[in-house]
SEDREN-748916 format. One record per residue: x, y, z of N, C-alpha, C, O, CB in turn. Coordinates in steps of 0.2 Angstrom, whole numbers, plus 5000, padded with zeros to 4 digits. Glycine has a CB too. Layout:
XYZXYZXYZXYZXYZ
...
// end
This chain:
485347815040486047805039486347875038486147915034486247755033
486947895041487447985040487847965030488147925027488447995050
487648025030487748025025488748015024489148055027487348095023
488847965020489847985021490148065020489948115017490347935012
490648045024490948125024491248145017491248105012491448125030
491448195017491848205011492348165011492348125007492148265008
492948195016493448165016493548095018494048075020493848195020
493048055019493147975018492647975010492847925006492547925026
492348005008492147995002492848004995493047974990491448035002
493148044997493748054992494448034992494948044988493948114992
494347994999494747955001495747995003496247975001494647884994
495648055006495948085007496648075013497248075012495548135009
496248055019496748015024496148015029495648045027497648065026
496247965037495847965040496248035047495948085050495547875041
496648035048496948115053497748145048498048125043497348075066
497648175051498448215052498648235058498348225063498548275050
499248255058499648295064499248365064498848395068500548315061
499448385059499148465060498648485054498748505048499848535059
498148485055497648505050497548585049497548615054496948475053
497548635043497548705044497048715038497248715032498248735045
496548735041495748755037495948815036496048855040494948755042
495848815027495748885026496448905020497048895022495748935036
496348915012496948905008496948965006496848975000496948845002
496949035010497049075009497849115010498349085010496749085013
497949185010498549205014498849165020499449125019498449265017
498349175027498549145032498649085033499049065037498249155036
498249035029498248955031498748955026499148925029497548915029
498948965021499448945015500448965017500948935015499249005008
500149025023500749035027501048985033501548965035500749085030
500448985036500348955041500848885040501448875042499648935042
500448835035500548765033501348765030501848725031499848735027
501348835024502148835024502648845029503148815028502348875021
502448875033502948885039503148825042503648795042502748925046
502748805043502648725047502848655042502948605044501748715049
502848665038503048595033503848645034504248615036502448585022
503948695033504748725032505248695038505848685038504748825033
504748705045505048715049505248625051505548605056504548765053
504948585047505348505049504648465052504648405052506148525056
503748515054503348495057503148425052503148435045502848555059
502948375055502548305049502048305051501848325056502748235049
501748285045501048265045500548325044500048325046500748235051
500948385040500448455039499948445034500148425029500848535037
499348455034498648445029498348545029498248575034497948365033
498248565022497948635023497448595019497648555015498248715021
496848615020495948605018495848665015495948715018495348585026
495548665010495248715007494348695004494248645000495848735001
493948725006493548705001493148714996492648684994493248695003
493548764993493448784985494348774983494748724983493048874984
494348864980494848864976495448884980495148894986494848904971
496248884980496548924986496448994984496549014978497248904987
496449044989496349104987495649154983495549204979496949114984
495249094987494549114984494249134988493749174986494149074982
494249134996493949184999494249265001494249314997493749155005
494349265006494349345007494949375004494949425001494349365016
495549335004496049364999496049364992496549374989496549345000
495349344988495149354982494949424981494949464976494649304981
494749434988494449514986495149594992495149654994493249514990
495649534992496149604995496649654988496749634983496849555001
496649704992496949744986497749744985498049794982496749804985
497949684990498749684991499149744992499549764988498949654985
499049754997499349815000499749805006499549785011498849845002
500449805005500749795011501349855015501849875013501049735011
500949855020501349925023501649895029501549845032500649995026
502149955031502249965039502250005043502650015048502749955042
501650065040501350125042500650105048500050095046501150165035
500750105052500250075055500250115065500850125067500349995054
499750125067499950165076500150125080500150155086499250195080
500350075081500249985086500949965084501149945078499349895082
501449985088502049945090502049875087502549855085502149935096
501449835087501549745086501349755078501449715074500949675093
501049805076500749815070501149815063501149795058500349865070
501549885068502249915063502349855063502249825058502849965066
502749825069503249765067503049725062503349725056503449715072
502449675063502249605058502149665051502249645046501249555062
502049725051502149745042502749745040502949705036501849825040
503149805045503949765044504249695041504749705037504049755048
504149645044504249595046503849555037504249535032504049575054
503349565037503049545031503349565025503449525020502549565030
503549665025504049695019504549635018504649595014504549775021
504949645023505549585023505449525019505749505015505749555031
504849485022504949415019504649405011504749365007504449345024
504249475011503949475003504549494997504649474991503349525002
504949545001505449554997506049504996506349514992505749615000
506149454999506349384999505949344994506249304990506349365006
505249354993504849294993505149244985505249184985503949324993
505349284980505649264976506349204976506549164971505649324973
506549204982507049164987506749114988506749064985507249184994
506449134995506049074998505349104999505149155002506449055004
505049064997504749004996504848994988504648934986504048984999
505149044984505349054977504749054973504549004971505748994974
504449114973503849124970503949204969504249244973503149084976
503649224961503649294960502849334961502349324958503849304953
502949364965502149394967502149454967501949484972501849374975
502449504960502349554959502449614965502049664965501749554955
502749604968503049664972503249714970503749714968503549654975
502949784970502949864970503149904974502649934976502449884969
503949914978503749954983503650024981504150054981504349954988
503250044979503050114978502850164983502750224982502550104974
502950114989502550184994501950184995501650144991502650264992
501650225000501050225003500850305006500950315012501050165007
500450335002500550405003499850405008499350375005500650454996
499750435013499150435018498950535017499450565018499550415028
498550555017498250605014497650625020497150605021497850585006
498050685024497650695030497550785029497950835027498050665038
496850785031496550845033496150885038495750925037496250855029
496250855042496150875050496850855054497250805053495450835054
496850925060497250935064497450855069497950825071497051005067
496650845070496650765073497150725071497650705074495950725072
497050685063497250675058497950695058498250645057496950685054
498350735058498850755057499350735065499950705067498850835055
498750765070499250745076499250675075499850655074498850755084
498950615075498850545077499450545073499950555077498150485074
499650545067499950535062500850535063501250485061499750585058
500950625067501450625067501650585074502250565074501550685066
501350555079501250525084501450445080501850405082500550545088
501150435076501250355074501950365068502150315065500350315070
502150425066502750425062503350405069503450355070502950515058
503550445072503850435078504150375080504750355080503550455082
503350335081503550265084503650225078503950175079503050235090
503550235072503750185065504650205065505050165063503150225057
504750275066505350305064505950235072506550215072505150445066
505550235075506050215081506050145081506450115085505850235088
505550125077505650055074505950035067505749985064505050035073
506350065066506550085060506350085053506750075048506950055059
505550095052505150105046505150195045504950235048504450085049
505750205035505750265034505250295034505250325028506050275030
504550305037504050365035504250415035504850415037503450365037
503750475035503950535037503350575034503050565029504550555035
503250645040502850685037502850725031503350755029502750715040
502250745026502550795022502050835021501450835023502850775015
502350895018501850955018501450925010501650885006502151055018
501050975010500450965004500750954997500550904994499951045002
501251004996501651034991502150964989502250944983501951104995
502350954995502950874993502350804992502550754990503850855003
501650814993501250764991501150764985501250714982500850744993
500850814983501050824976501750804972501650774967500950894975
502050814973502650804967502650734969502850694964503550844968
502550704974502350614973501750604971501650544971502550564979
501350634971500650594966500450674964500150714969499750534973
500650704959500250744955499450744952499150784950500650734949
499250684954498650674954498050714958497550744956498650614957
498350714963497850744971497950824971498450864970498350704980
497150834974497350904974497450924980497250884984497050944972
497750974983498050984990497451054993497651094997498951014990
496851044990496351094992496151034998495950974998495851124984
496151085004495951065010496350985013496050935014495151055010
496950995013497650955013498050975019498551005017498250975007
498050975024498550995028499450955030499950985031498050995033
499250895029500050855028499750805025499150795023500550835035
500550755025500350705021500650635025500350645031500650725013
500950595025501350545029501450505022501150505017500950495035
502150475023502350425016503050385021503550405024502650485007
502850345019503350295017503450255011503150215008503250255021
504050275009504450234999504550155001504650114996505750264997
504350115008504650045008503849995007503849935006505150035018
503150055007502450005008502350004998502550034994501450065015
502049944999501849944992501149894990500649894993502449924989
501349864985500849834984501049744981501449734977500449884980
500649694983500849644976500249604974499649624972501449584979
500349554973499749514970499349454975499349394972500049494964
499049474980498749424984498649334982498749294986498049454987
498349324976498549274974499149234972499149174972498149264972
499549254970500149244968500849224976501349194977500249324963
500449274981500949254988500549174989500949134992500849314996
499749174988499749104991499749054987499949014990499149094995
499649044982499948984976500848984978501148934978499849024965
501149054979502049034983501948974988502048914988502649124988
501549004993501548974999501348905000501448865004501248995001
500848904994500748844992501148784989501148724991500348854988
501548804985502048784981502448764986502548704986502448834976
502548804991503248804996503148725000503448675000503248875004
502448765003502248705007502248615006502448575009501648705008
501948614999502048554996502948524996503148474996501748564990
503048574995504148544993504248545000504748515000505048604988
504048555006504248535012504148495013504548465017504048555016
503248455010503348375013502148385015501748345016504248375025
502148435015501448465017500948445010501048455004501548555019
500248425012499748415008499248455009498848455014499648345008
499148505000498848535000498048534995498048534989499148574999
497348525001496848474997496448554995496348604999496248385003
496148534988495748604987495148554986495248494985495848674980
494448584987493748564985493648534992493048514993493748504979
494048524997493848485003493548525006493848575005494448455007
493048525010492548555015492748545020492648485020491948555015
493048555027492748525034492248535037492248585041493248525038
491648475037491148475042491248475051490748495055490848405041
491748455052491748435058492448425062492948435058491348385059
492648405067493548395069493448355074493048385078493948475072
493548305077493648245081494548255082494948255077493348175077
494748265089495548245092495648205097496248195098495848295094
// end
């Protein structure tokens, strides 16, 4: 005899519409977009805690300093909705735009750099290069021994990775969406 499944043993539901494994960042976005967006029958599965795997160990960093056109944008695009996030989905997740100072010391390094300022700059992300001297007076910290430039953007910062997915969480549920923690999925039948 097969042992009962969980989700018949917890008596959870037998399908959904959209099932979305995983009560992390992505899955917590995901399930919120989709419960937001009017989608029925959204179920996110988690099988521990939410924001117990890999965004338990992220250091909440979010930029739109990046070399990749589609990269810039979605960091972009993320500044925006986190700077919102207190709105919608109405959740405070400790947003810091403090900036994001990049610390280069090869000529390599400096070329890529000013190469990916350019295309951030034309995407409308303020970065910009700086000499040694102007990284210092924003992090006094660092020393500029073997420093050749610097890159910063004032709009990348940081927040609190569990705190965006408990919002997302929160969201999802007032949409209409059912969020199961402890649930494991063995298997998927459609």
């Amino acid at each position: 005899m097969n042992p009962p499944r969980p989700w018949k043993t917890q008596r959870v539901m037998d399908s959904a519409r959209v099932v979305v494994i995983g009560g992390g960042v992505i899955g917590t976005s995901i399930a919120y977009h989709l419960a937001r967006a009017g989608v029925p029958d959204v179920v996110l599965v988690e099988r521990d805690e939410l924001a117990s795997g890999s965004t338990a160990r992220a250091a909440g960093g979010v930029r739109a300093q990046f070399s990749d056109e589609l990269n810039i944008q979605l960091g972009a695009r993320s500044l925006e909705a986190f700077a919102r996030f207190g709105e919608e989905p109405g959740h405070d997740i400790g947003l810091h735009r403090v900036g994001y100072l990049f610390l280069l010391s090869t000529e390599a390094e400096v070329a890529a750099f000013e190469a990916g300022v350019r295309l951030q700059n034309s995407l409308g992300v303020p970065s910009r290069l700086l000499d040694p001297a102007e990284a210092q007076r924003l992090c006094p910290l660092i020393t500029t021994d073997g420093l050749l430039a610097a890159a910063f953007s004032p709009d990348d910062g940081h927040c609190t990775p569990e705190a965006v997915v408990h919002g997302y969480a929160a969201g999802a549920r007032r949409h209409g969406a059912r969020v199961l923690r402890h649930c494991e999925v063995t298997g998927i039948e459609t």
